[in-house]
C-alpha positions in Angstrom: 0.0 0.0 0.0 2.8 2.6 1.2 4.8 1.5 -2.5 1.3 2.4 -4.1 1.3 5.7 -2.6 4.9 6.8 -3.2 4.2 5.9 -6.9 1.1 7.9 -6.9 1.1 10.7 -4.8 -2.2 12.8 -4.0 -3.1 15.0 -6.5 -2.7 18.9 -5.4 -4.6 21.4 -3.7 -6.5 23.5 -5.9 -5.7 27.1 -4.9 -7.2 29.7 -7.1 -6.4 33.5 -7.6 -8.3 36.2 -10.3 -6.2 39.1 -11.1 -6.9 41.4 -14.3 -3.2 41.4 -15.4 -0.2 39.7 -14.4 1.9 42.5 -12.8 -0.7 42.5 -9.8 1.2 39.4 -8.4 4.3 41.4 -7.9 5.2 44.5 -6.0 5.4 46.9 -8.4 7.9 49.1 -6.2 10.1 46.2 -6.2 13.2 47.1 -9.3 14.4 43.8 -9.1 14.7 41.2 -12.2 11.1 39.3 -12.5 12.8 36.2 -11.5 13.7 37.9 -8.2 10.8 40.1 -7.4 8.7 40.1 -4.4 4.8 39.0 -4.7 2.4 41.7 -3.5 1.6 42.0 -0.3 -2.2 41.4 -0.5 -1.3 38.5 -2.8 1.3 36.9 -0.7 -1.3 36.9 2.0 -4.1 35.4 0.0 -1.7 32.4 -0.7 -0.2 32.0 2.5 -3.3 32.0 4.4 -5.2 30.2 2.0 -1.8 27.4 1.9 -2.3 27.3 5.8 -5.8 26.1 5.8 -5.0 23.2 3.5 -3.8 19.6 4.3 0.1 19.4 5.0 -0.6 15.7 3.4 -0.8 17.0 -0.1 1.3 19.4 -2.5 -0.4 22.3 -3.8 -1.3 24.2 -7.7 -1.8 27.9 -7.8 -4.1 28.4 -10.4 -3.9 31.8 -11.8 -7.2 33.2 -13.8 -5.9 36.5 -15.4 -8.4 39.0 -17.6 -5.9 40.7 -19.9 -3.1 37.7 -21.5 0.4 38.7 -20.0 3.6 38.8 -22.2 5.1 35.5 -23.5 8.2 35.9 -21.7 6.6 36.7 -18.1 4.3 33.8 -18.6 6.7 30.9 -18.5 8.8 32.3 -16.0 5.8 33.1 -13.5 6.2 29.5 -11.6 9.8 29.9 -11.1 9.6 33.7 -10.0 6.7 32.7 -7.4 8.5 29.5 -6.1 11.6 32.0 -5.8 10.1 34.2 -3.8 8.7 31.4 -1.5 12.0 29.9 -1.5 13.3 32.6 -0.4 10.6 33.7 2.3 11.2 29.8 4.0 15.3 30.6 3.6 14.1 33.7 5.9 12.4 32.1 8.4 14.9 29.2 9.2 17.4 32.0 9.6 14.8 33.9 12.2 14.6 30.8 13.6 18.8 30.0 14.5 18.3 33.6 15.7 15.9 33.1 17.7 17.5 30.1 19.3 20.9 31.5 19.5 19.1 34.5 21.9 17.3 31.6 23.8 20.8 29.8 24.1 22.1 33.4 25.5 19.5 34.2 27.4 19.2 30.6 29.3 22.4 31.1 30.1 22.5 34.7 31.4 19.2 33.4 33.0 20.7 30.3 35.1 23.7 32.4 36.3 21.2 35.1 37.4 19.0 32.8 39.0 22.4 31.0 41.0 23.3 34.0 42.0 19.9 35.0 43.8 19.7 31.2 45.3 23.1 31.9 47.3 22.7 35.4 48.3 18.7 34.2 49.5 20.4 31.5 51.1 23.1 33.7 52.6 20.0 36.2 53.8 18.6 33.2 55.7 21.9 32.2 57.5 22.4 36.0 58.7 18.8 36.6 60.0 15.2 35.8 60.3 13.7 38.6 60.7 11.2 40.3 58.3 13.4 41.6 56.3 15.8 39.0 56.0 12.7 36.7 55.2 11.2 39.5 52.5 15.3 40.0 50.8 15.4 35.6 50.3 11.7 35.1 49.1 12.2 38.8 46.6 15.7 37.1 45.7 14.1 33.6 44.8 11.4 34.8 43.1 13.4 37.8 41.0 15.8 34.6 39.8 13.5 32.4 38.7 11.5 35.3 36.6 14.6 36.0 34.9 14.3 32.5 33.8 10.7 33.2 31.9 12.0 34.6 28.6 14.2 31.5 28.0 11.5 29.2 29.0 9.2 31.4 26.6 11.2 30.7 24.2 12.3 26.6 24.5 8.8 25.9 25.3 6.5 28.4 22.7 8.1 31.1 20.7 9.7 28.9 17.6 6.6 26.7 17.0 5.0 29.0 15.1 8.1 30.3 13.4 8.7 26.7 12.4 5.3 26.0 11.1 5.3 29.3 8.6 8.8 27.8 7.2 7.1 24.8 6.9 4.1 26.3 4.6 6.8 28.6 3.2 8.2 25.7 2.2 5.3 24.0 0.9 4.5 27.0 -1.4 7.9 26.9 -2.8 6.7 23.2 -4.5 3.6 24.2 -5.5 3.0 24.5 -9.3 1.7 27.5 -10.6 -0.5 27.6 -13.6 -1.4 31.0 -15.3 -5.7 30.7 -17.2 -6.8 33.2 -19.4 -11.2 33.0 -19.7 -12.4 32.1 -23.0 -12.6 34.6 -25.6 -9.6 36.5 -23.6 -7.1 36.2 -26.7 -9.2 34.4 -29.0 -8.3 30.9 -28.3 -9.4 29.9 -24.4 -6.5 28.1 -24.2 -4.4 28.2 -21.1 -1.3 30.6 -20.8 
């Protein structure tokens, strides 16, 4: 059965998208090659959000229903410049991602040395006194240490999940297989771009 299913895998996603020209998919303050431009913002989000709803079980196919034909030459390069951009978006990600766990590495450790150091003078505050104060200075100590401990904790136990799951759609969208449909009657033929 598993053979069966790596020999044929699920057919895409359907993910669908009208625009009356072409150069709406792209940021049009972006000067960069076509091949390496940015999608527009509104359009990026359409996809992304609409990639995140869908199962992770399948690829996806962006199908792209455009009123006015777009030139030749933009045409057969739009699935490359799209999966670029995704590329490039997941490439992003994984790197906020070491960041993010470089800082937690940092801050876990600035955190344990911080909270070692409140222990022993809380500890050395109970040896020298019990008196209210004495008994305020350790519990204040104690609790001050393990707080410095939250953003490290914040970020081991919650902070990179999401971080990891955009990468992973990122990722996804950087597969996917773009298709560009022109309605019938658009150039004459109804054919597909």
């Amino acid at each position: 059965m598993n053979d069966q299913r790596a020999m044929n895998p699920p057919p895409p996603l359907p993910m669908k998208l009208q625009l009356r020209e072409l150069a709406q998919l792209f940021n049009s303050m972006d000067p960069s090659p076509f091949h390496d431009r940015d999608l527009d913002a509104d359009a990026e989000e359409f996809i992304v959000s609409w990639a995140r709803e869908l199962s992770s079980a399948h690829e996806l196919e962006l199908t792209i229903q455009l009123s006015t034909p777009p030139p030749p030459a933009r045409a057969a390069d739009v699935e490359n410049a799209v999966q670029h951009y995704f590329a490039h978006r997941a490439e992003m990600k994984q790197h906020e991602f070491r960041l993010m766990m470089r800082n937690g590495r940092t801050s876990l450790i600035v955190g344990l040395l911080f909270l070692a150091a409140c222990l022993m003078v809380s500890e050395l505050f109970g040896t020298i006194g019990h008196g209210t104060f004495a008994k305020i200075a350790k519990e204040g100590l104690t609790i001050g240490g393990w707080v410095a401990m939250w953003r490290p904790l914040q970020i081991y136990l919650y902070d990179w999940w999401p971080l990891r799951a955009e990468r992973r759609v990122l990722e996804r969208l950087s597969r996917m297989t773009v298709r560009l449909v022109q309605p019938v009657g658009s150039d004459g033929s109804g054919r597909n771009a």
